[in-house]
C-alpha positions in Angstrom: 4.0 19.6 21.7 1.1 21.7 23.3 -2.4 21.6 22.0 -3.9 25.0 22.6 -7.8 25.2 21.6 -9.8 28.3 21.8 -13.5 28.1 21.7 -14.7 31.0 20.5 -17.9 32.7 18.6 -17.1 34.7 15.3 -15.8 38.4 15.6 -14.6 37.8 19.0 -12.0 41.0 19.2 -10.9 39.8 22.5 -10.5 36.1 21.6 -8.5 37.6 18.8 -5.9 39.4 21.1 -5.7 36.2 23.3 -4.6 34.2 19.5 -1.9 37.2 19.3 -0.9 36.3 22.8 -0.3 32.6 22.0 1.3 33.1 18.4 4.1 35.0 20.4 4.6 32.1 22.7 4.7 30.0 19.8 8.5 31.0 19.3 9.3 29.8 23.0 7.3 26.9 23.2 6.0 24.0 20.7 2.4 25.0 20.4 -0.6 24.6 18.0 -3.3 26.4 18.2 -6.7 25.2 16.9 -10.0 27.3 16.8 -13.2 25.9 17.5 -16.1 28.4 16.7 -18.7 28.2 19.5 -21.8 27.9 17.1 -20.8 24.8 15.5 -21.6 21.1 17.1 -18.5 21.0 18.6 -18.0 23.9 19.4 -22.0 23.7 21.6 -21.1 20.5 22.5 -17.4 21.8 24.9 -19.2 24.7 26.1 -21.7 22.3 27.2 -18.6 19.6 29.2 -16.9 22.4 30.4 -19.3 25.4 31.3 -17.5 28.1 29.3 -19.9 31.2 30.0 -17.6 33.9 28.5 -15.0 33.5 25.5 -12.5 32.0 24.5 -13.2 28.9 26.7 -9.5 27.8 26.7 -8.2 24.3 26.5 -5.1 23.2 26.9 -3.7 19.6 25.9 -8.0 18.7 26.2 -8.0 19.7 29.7 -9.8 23.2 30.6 -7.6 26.0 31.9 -9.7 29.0 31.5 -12.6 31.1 30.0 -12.7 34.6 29.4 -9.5 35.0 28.2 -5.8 34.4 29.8 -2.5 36.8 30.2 0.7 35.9 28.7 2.1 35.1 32.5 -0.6 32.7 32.9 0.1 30.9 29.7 3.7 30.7 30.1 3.3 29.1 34.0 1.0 26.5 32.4 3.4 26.2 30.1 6.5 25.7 31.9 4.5 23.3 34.2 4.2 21.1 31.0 7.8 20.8 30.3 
């Protein structure tokens, strides 16, 4: 299974096309996807380990892998690089 966390501030209509993005892939790969809203603890205390400047900061499997947002190709090589 992939663990796929989006940290993310409320209303984030770009953050909200990237979860579209990932519920697709969800079909093709074993994902979960797990929302972490930016203003919480948690949620200060990854953009704080990892730096994440613009949203979604995107974890995958705990590990950063981008922030800003991520295409559909770049998930699916990250992906199949898992496998």
């Amino acid at each position: 299974m992939i663990k796929v966390t989006l940290i993310r501030p409320n209303g984030c209509q770009h953050c909200v096309a990237v979860k579209e993005v990932l519920e697709k892939l969800k079909s093709e790969y074993d994902l979960t996807v797990e929302d972490i809203d930016m203003a919480t603890e948690e949620g200060q205390a990854l953009v704080q380990k990892y730096g994440i400047l613009s949203s979604p900061g995107i974890l995958i499997n705990d590990e950063f892998f981008a922030m800003g947002g991520a295409t559909e190709e770049q998930f699916r090589e990250k992906f199949e690089s898992l496998k």
